[in-house]
C-alpha atoms as a printed R data frame, in Angstrom:
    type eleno elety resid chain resno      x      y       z
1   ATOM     1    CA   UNK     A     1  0.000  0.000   0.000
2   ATOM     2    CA   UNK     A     2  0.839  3.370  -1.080
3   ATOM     3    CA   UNK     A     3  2.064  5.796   2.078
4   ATOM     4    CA   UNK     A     4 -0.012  8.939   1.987
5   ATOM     5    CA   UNK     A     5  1.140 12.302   2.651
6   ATOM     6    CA   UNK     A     6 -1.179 15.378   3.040
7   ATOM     7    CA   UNK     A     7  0.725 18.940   2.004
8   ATOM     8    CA   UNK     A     8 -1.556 21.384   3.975
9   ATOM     9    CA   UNK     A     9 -0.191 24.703   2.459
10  ATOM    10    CA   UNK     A    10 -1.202 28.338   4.297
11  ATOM    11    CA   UNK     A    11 -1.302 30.519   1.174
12  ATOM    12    CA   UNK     A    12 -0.716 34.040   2.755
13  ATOM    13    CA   UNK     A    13  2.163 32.798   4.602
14  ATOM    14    CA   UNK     A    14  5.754 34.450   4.438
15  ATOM    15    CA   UNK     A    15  7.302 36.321   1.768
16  ATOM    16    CA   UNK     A    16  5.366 33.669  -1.056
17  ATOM    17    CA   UNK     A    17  7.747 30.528  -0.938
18  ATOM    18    CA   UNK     A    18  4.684 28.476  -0.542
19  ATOM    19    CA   UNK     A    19  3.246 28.955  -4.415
20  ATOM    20    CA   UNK     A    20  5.593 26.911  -5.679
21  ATOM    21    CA   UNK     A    21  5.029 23.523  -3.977
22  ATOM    22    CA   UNK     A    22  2.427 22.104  -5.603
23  ATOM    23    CA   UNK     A    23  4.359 22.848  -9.075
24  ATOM    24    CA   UNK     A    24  7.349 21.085  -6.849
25  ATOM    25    CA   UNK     A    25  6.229 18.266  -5.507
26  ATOM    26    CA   UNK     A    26  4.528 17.043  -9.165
27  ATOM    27    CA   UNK     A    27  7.717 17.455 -10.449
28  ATOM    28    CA   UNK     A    28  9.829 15.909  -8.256
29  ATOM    29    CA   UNK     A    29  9.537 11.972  -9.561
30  ATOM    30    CA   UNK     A    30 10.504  9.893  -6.181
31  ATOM    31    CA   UNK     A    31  7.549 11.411  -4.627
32  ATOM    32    CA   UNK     A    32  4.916  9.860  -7.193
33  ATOM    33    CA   UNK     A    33  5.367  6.381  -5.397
34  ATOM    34    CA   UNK     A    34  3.451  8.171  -2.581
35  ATOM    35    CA   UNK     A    35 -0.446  8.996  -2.328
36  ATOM    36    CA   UNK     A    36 -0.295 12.892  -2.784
37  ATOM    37    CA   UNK     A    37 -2.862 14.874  -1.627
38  ATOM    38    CA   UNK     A    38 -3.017 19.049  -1.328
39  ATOM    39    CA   UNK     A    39 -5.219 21.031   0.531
40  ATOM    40    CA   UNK     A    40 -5.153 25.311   1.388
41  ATOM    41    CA   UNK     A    41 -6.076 26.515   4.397
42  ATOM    42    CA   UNK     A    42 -9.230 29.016   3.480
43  ATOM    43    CA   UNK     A    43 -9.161 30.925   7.033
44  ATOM    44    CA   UNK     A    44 -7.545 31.049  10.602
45  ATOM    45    CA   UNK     A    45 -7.910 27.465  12.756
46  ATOM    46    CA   UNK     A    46 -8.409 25.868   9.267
47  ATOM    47    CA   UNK     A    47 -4.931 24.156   9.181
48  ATOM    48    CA   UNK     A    48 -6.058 22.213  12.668
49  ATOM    49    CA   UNK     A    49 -9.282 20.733  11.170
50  ATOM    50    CA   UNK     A    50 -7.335 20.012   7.741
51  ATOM    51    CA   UNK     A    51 -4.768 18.155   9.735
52  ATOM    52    CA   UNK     A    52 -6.680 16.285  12.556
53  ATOM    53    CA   UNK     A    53 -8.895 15.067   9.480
54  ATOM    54    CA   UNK     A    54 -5.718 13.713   7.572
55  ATOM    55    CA   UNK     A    55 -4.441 11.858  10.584
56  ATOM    56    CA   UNK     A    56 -8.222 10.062  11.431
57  ATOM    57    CA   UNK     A    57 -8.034  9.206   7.510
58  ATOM    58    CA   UNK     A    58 -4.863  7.212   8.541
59  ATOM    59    CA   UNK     A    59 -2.034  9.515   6.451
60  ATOM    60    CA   UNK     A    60  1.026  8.709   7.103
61  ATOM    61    CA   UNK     A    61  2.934 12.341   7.105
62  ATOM    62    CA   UNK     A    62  0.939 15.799   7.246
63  ATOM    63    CA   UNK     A    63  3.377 18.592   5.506
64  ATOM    64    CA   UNK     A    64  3.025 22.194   7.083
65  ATOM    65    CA   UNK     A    65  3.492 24.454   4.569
66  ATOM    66    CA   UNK     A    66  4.047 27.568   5.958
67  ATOM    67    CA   UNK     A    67  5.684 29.312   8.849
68  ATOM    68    CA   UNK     A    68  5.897 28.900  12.765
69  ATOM    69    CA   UNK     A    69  2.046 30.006  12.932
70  ATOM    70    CA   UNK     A    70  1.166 27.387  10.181
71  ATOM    71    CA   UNK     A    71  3.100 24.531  11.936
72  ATOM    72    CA   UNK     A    72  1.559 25.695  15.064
73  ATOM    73    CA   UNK     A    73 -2.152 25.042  13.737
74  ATOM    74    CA   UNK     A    74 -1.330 22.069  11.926
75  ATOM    75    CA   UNK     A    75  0.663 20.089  15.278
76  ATOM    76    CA   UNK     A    76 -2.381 20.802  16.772
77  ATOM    77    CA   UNK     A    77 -4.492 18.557  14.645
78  ATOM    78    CA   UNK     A    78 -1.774 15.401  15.097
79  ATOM    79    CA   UNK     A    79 -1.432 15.711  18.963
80  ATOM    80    CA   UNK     A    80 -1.726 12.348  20.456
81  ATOM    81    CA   UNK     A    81 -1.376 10.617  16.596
82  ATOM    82    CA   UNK     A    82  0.542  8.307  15.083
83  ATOM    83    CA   UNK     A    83  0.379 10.826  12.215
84  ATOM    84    CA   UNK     A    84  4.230 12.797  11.825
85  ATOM    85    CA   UNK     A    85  4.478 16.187  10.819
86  ATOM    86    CA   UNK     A    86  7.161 17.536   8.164
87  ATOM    87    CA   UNK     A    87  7.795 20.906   7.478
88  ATOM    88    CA   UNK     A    88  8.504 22.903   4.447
89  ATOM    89    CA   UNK     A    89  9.453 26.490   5.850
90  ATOM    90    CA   UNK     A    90  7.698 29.006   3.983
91  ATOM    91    CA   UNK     A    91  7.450 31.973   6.657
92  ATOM    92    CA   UNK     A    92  8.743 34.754   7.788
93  ATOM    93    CA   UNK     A    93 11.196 33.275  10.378
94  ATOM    94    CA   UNK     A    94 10.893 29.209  10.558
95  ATOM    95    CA   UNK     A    95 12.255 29.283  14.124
96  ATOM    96    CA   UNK     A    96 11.449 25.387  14.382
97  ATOM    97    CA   UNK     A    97 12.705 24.403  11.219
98  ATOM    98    CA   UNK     A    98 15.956 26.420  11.597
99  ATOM    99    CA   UNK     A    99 15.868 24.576  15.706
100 ATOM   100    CA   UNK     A   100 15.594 21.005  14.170
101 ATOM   101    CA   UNK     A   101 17.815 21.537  10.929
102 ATOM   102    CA   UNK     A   102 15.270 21.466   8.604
103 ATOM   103    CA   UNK     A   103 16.732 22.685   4.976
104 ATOM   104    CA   UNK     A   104 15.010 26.433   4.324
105 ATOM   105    CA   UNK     A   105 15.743 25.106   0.236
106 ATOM   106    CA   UNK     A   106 12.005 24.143  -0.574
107 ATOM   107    CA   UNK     A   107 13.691 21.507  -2.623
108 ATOM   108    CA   UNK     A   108 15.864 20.082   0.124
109 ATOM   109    CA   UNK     A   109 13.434 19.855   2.574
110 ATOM   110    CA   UNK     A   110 11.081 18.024  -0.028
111 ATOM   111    CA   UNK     A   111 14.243 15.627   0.427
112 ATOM   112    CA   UNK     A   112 12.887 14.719   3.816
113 ATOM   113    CA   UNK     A   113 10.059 13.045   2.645
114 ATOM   114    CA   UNK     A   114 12.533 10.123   1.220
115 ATOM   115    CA   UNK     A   115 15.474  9.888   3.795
116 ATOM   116    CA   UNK     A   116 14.484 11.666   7.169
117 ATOM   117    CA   UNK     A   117 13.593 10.152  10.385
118 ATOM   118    CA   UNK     A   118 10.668 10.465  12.655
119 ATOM   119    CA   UNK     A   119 11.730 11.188  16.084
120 ATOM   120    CA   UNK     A   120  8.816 12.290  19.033
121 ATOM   121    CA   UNK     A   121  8.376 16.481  19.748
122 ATOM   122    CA   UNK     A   122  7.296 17.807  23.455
123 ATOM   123    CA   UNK     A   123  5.029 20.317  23.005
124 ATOM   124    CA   UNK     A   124  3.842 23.059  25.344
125 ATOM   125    CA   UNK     A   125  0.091 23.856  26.463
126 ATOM   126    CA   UNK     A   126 -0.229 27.675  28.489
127 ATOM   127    CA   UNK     A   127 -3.808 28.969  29.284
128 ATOM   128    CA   UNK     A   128 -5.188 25.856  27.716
129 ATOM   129    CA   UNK     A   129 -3.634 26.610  24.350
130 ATOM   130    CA   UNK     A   130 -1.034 25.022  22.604
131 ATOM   131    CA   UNK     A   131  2.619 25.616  21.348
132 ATOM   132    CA   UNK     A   132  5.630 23.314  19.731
133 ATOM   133    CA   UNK     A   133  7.938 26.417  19.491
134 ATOM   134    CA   UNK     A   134  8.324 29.160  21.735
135 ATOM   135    CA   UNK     A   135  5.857 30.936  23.410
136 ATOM   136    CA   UNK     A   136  6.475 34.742  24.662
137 ATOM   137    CA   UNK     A   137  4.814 36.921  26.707
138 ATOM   138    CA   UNK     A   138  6.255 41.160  26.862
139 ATOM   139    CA   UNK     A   139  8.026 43.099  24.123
140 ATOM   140    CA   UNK     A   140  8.250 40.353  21.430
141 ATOM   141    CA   UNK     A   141  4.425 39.480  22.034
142 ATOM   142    CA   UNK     A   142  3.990 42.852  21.574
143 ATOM   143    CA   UNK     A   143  6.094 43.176  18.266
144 ATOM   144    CA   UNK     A   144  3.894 40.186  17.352
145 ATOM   145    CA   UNK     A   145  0.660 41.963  17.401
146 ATOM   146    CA   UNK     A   146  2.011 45.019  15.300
147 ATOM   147    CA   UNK     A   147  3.933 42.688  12.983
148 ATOM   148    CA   UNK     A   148  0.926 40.578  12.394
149 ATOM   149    CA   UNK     A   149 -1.508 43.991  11.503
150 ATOM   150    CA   UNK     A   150  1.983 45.210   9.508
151 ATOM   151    CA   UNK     A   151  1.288 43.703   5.797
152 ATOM   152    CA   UNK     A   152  4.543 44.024   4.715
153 ATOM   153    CA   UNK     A   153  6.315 40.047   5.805
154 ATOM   154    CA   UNK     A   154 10.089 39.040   5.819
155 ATOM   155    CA   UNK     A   155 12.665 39.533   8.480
156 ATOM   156    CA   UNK     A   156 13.691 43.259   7.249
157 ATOM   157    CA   UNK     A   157 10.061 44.044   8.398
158 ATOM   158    CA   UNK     A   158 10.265 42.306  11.359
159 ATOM   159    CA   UNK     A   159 13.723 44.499  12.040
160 ATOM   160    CA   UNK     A   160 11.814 47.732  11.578
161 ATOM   161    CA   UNK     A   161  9.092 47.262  13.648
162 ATOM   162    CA   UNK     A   162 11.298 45.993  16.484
163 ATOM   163    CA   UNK     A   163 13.659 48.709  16.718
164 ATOM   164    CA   UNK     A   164 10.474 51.271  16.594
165 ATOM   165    CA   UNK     A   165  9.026 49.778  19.157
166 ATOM   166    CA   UNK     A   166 11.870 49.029  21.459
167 ATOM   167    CA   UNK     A   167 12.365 52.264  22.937
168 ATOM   168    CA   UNK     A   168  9.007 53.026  24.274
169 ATOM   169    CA   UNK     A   169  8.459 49.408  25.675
170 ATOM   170    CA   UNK     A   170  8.600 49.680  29.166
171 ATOM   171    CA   UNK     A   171  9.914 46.605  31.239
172 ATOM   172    CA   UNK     A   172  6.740 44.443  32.729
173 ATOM   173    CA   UNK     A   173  6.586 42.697  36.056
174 ATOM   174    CA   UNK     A   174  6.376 39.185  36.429
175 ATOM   175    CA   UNK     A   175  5.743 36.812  39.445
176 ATOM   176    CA   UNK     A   176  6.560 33.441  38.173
177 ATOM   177    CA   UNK     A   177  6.096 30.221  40.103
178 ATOM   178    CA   UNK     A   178  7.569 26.725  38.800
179 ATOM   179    CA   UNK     A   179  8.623 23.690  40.571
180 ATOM   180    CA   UNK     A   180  9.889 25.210  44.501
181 ATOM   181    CA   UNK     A   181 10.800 28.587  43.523
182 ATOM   182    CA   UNK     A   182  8.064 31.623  43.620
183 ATOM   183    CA   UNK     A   183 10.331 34.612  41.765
184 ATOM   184    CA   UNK     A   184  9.210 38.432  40.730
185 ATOM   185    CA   UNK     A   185 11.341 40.346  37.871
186 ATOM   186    CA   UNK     A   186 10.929 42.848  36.245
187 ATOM   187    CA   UNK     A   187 11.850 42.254  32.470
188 ATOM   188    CA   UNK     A   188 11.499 43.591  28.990
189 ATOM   189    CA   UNK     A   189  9.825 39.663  28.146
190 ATOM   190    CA   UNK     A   190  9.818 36.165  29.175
191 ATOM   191    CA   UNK     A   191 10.000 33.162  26.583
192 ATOM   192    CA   UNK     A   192  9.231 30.083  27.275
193 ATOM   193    CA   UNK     A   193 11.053 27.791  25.066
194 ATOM   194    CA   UNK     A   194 11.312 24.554  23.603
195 ATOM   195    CA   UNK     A   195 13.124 25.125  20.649
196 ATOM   196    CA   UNK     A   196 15.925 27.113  20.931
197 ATOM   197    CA   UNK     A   197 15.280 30.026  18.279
198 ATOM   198    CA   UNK     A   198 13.061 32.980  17.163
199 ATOM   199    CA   UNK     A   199 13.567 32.624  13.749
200 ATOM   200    CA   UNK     A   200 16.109 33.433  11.228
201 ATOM   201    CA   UNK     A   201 18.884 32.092  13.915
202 ATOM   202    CA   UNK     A   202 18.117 34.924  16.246
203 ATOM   203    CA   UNK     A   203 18.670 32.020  19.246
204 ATOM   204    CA   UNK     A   204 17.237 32.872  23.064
205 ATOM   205    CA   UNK     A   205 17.895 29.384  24.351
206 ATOM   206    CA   UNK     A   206 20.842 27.782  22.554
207 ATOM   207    CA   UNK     A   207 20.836 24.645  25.330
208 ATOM   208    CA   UNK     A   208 17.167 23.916  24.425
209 ATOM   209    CA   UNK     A   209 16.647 20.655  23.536
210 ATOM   210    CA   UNK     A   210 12.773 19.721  21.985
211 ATOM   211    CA   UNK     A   211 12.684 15.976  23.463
212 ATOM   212    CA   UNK     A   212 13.955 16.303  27.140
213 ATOM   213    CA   UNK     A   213 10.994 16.726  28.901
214 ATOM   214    CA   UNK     A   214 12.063 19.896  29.922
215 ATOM   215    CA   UNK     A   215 10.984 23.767  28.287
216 ATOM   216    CA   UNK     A   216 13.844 26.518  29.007
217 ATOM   217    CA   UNK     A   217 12.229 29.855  30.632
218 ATOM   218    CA   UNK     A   218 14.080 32.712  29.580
219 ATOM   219    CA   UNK     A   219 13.640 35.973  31.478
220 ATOM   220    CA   UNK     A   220 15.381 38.380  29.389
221 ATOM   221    CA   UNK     A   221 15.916 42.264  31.081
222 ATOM   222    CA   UNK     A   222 15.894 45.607  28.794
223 ATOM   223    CA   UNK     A   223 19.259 46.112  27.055
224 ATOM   224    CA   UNK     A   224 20.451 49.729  27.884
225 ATOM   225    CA   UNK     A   225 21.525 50.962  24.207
226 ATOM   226    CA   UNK     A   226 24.971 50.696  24.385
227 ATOM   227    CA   UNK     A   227 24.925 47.176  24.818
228 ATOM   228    CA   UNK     A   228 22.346 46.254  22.270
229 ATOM   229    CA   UNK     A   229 24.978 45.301  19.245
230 ATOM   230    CA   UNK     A   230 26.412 43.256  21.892
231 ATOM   231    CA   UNK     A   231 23.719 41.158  22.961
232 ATOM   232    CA   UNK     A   232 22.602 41.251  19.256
233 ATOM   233    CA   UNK     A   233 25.840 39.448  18.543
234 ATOM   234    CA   UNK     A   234 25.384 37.302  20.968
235 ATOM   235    CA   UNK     A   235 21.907 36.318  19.976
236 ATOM   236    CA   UNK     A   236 22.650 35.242  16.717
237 ATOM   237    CA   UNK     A   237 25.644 33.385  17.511
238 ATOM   238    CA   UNK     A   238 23.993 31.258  20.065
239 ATOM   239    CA   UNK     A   239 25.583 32.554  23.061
240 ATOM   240    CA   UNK     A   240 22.400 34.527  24.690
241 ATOM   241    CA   UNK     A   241 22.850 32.277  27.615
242 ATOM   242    CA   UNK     A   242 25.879 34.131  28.755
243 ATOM   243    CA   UNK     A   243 24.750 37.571  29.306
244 ATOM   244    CA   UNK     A   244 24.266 39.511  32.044
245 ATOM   245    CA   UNK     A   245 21.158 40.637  30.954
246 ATOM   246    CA   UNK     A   246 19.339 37.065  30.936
247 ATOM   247    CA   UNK     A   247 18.233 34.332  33.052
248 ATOM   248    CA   UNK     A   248 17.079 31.037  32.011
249 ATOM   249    CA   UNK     A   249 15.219 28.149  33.889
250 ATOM   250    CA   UNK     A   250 14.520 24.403  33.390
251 ATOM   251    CA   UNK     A   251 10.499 24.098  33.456
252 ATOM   252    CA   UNK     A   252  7.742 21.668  33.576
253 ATOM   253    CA   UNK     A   253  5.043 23.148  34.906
254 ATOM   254    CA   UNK     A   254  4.797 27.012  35.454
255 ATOM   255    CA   UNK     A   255  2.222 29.660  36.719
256 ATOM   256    CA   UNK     A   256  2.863 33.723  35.021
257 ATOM   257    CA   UNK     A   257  0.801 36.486  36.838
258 ATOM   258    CA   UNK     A   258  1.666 39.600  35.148
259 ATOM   259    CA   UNK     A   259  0.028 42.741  33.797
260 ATOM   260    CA   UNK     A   260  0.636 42.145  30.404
261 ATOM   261    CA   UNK     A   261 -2.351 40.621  27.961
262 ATOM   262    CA   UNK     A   262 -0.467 40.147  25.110
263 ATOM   263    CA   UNK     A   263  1.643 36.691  24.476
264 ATOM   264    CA   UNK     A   264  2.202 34.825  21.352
265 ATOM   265    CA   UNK     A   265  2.691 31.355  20.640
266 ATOM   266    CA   UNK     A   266  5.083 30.207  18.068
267 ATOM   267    CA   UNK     A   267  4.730 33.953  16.728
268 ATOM   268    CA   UNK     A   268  0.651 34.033  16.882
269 ATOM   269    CA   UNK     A   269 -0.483 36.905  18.409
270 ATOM   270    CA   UNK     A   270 -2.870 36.183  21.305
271 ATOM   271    CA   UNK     A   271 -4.518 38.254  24.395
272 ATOM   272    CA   UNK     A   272 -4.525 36.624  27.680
273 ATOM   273    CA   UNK     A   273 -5.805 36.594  31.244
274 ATOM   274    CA   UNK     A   274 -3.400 37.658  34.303
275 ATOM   275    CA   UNK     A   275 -2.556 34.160  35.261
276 ATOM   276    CA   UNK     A   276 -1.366 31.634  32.757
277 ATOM   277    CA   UNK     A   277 -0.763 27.854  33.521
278 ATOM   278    CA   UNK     A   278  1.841 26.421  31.725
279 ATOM   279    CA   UNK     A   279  2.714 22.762  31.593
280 ATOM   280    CA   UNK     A   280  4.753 20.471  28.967
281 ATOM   281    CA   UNK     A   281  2.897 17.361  27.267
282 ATOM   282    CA   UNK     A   282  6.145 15.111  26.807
283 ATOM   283    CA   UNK     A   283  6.417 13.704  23.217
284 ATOM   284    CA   UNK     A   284  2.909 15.023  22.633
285 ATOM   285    CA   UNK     A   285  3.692 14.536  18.292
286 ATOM   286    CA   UNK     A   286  6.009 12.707  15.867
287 ATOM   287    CA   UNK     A   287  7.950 14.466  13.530
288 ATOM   288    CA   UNK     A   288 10.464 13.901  10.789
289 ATOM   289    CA   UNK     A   289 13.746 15.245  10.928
290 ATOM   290    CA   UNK     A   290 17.146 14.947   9.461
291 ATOM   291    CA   UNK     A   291 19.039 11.810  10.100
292 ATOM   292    CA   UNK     A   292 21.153 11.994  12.681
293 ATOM   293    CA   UNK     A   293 24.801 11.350  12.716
């Protein structure tokens, strides 16, 4: 029998990378042994019913198409499943992809398909909604909101409407309670990650790892200007973890009280309560990766 795999393509996502895989996947001949079937997401939340209906229809591999937001709503739909999830990173920053070494090359990570490996993904749940990547709750939820209101995609944007915003943003408090400790800071945001990455190898939490069991939270202070290129540097070089400016704890379970509504998970803009409950569902989907050494 024929394995089936189920593209599920968001067709506003990124800077337009996703047009082309229908076109690429036809052409590409060692995928016609497979049971091919395409579907486009028509509105938000669509990508979760499109998905959770592949994996009850027994498909072997669901294919986000899209960026962190679109893999967000499509993991959804395959939590609990025997169903794995590939990615072909068509957004604006593929934070997961560029986490797990997924090729950015359409064409590459079509490749996956035929010689990756399906290994098992924690995934996080806060205020009863779920995440695979990071969630955040301060300045870069903020930037979030404006970016996702912005029209204009692609990291340069993403650039612009950071450094706008930046100087304004005051620091929020946080009271944070997980596993003994009860903690308050006052800090520009908070991430709570399970891959290690924003996007575009801008890297908060370069120790993450997305099958321990464990979710890093990163409580990240406001940069005085001076130090900014510094810690900029740092951040895309994968040493975050040694500034002064950051702090960064293991996690299982966590409660946030904090003033600030606006969070965003895996990039999604979302408005929240005070109090959010975080916990971790351990190897909640499968997912194929590159082979490992």
């Amino acid at each position: 029998m024929k394995k089936k795999i189920c593209f599920i393509i968001n067709p506003i996502s990124g800077i337009g990378k996703q047009h082309k895989v229908e076109d690429l996947v036809k052409s590409f001949t060692e995928l016609q042994k497979f049971e091919i079937h395409f579907e486009y997401t028509k509105a938000p939340h669509h990508a979760t019913e499109l998905s959770r209906n592949a994996a009850s229809q027994g498909f072997d591999i669901v294919v986000a198409v899209g960026g962190d937001g679109s893999v967000n709503e499509v993991s959804k739909g395959l939590l609990g499943s025997q169903t794995a999830l590939a990615i072909l990173p068509a957004g604006s920053g593929n934070g997961l992809a560029w986490h797990l070494g997924i090729p950015l090359d359409l064409k590459k990570a079509l490749v996956l398909l035929l010689e990756g490996q399906v290994v098992k993904l924690d995934c996080g749940e806060i205020a009863g909604k779920h995440f695979v990547n990071v969630c955040g709750i301060g300045f870069d939820a903020h930037v979030a909101h404006l970016f996702a209101n912005y029209g204009k995609r692609g990291f340069l944007s993403y650039v612009k409407l950071v450094q706008k915003a930046y100087l304004n943003y005051p620091e929020q408090e946080f009271n944070l309670q997980f596993e003994s400790q009860k903690i308050e800071r006052k800090a520009l945001l908070i991430s709570i990650a399970n891959g290690s990455q924003f996007g575009n190898n801008a890297t908060i939490s370069p120790l993450s790892d997305t099958n321990d069991g464990y979710m890093e939270l990163c409580i990240l202070k406001k940069i005085p200007w001076y130090a900014a290129l510094f810690f900029a540097l740092r951040l895309f070089s994968k040493r975050a973890h040694r500034s002064k400016y950051i702090e960064i704890f293991r996690v299982k379970s966590m409660r946030v009280v904090s003033s600030c509504h606006e969070i965003h998970l895996d990039g999604e803009p979302v408005l929240e309560k005070e109090a959010l409950d975080f916990k971790i569902i351990p190897s909640g989907i499968r997912i194929l990766v590159p082979k490992r050494n």
